[in-house]
N, C-alpha and C positions, 0 to 999 in steps of 0.2 A: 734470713729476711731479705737479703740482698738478691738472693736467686729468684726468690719470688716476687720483687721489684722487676727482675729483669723480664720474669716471664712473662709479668702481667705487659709491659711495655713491648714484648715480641710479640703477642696476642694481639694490641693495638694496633701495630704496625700492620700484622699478617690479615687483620679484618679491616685495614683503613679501605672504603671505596676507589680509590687510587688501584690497592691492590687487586680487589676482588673485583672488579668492574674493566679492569682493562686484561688487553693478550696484545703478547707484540710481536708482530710476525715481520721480515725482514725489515726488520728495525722500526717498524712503523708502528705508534699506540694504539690500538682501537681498542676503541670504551663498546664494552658490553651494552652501553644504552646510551641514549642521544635525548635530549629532552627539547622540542624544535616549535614553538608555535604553541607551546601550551600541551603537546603531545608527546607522550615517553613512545621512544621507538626503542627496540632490542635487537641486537646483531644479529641477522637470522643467518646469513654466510661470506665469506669471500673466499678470492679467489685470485691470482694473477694472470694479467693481461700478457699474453705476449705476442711478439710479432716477431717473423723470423730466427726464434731463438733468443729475443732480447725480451728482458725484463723493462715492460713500459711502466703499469701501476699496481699497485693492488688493489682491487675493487670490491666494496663491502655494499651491502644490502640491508636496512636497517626498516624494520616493521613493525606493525604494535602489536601482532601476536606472529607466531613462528607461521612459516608457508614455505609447500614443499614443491610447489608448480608455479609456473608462470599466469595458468587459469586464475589459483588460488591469490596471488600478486593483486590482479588487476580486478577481482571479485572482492578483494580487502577493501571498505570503506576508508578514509582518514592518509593521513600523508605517509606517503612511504620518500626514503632518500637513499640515493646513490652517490657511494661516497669512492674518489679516485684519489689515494695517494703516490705519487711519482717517483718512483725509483731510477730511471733511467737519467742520465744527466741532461737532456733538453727533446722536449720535446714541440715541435715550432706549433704557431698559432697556425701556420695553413694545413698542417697537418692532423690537426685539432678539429678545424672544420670540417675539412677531407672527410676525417673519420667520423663524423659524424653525419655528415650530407649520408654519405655513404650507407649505414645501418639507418637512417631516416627512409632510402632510394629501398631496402633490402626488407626492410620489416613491413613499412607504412607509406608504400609507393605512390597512395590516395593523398600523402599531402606537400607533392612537389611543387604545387604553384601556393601553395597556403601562406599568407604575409605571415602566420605566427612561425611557420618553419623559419624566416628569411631572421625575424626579429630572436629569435633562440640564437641562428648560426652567427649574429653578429653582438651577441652579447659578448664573445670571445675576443680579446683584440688583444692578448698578448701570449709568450709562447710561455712553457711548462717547462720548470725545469727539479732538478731529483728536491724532493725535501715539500713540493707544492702540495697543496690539500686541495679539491674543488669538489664541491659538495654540488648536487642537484636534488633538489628538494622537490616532489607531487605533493605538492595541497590536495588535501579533498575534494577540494571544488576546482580539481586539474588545472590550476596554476603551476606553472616552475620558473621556480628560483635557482640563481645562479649564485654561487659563491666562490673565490677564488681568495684562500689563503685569509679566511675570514671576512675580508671583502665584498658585500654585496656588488655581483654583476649588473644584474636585471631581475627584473619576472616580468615571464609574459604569459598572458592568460587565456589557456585554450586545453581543454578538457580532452583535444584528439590529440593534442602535443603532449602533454600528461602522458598519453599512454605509448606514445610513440616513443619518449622519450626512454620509458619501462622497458618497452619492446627492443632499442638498440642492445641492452644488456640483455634481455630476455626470452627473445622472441624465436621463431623456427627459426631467422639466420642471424644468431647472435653475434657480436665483435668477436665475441671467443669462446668456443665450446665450454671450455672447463673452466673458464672463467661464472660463466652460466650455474654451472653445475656446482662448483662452490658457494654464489651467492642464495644459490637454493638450497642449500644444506644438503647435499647430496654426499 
């Protein structure tokens, strides 16, 4: 009777959503689904960011159905969210904007002078350091949302920002190839 206590209580355990719902890849949790706005998104890939040999984040891509291109990304109606957890131990606020002016200058070159670019790079006002979460969230209706460590940043709302913001992870010159090619399930 006892072993069949135990087993039913390791069956419990081995089906609890905790378990079957997350993977943890350089110590970081990621939950197989996100439930964001009233919308279930699902892990579709990630991937690590690096820069010169250093481990900056690892970067997940979470959709409401699988997508295996970047077309396919930005052809999906409803929110998709880019999510950077930080492994490195600091990474600064200017270097945060940097990099992202940057893949904004490289993807989406049409929106240099755009106030919604200016109001995205300056939702960021502090630096990153290992253990950080910052979630960016595409509403459907191409808003994004900033989050930092649970904390809402901002949203600013602009449908070419939306995709611009896709495009720095996604685009013909992504932050990082294989970063790319992970978040796509490649």
């Amino acid at each position: 009777m006892m072993r069949f206590l135990l087993l039913c209580l390791l069956c419990c355990l081995l089906l609890s959503p905790a378990t079957v719902f997350a993977k943890k890849v350089y110590d970081v949790d990621l939950p197989e689904q996100e439930t964001l706005s009233g919308e279930v998104l699902h892990l579709n890939g990630y991937g690590l960011r690096t820069k010169f040999f250093i481990k900056v984040y690892l970067g997940s891509l979470y959709t409401a159905s699988p997508v295996k291109s970047t077309a396919q990304v930005l052809a999906q109606p409803g929110a998709k969210l880019i999510r950077m957890d930080f492994i490195h131990s600091k990474v600064g606020r200017e270097k945060i904007v940097e990099a992202f002016a940057e893949g904004f200058e490289k993807n989406s070159p049409q929106l240099k002078n755009d106030p919604a670019l200016k109001s995205f790079l300056d939702l960021f006002t502090a630096d990153f350091i290992s253990g950080d979460r910052v979630d960016l969230l595409v509403a459907g209706d191409g808003s994004v949302s900033a989050v930092h460590n649970g904390r809402e940043l901002g949203t600013v709302v602009s449908p070419v920002l939306g995709e611009a913001v896709l495009l720095i992870y996604l685009g013909d010159e992504p932050a990082d190839e294989d970063l790319k090619e992970g978040m796509l399930g490649s």
